[in-house]
N, C-alpha and C positions, 0 to 999 in steps of 0.2 A: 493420627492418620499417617501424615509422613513422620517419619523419627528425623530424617536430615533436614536441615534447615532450607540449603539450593538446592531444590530438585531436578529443576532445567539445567541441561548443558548445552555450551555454546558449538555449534559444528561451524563447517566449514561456511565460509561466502556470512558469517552472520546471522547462519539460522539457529533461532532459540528451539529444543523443543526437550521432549521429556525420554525418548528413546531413539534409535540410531533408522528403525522403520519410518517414525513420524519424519523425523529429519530429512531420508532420501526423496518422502512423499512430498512435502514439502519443496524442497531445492526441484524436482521434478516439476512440482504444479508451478515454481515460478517463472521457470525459465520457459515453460510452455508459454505463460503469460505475456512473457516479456519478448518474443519472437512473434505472437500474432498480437499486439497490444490489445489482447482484450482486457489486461489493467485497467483500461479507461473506465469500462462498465463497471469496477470497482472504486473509483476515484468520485467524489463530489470536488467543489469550491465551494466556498466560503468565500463572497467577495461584499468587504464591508464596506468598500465605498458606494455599493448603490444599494446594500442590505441585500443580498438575493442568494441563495445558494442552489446552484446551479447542481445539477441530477443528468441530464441527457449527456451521452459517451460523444456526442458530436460537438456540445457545446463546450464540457470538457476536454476535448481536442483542441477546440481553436483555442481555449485556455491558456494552455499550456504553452500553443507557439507563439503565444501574444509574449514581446519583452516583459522577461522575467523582473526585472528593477519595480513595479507595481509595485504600493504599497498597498498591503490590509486584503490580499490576495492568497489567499492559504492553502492549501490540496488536503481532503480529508480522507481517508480510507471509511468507507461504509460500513465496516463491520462494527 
């Protein structure tokens, strides 16, 4: 299928992708993200010290601003 071995190249800001199109859509869709945080609606927790993994973008907010030092508090991307 592919003959080259790394098909993905690495652009700018850390975006992996396969052509220079995906890459601007990409860097576009994230910065979009990251100016209205709707990131959160992308984000779970993972919190092992009460076992729960948390889904709602509001409870994931207060997450987040809780001190970071927690242990066994992880952030997962949904996808």
């Amino acid at each position: 299928m592919w003959k080259e071995k790394n098909f993905h190249f690495k652009y700018v800001k850390n975006i992996l992708a396969t052509d220079v199109t995906s890459a601007l859509f990409l860097d576009a869709f994230m910065k979009k993200n990251l100016l209205s945080k709707k990131y959160l609606e992308n984000l779970e927790v993972a919190d092992l010290n009460s076992y729960k993994l948390i889904t709602k973008w509001q409870k994931v907010r207060k997450s987040l601003q809780v001190d970071g030092r927690t242990p066994f508090v992880f952030f997962i991307g949904k996808n």
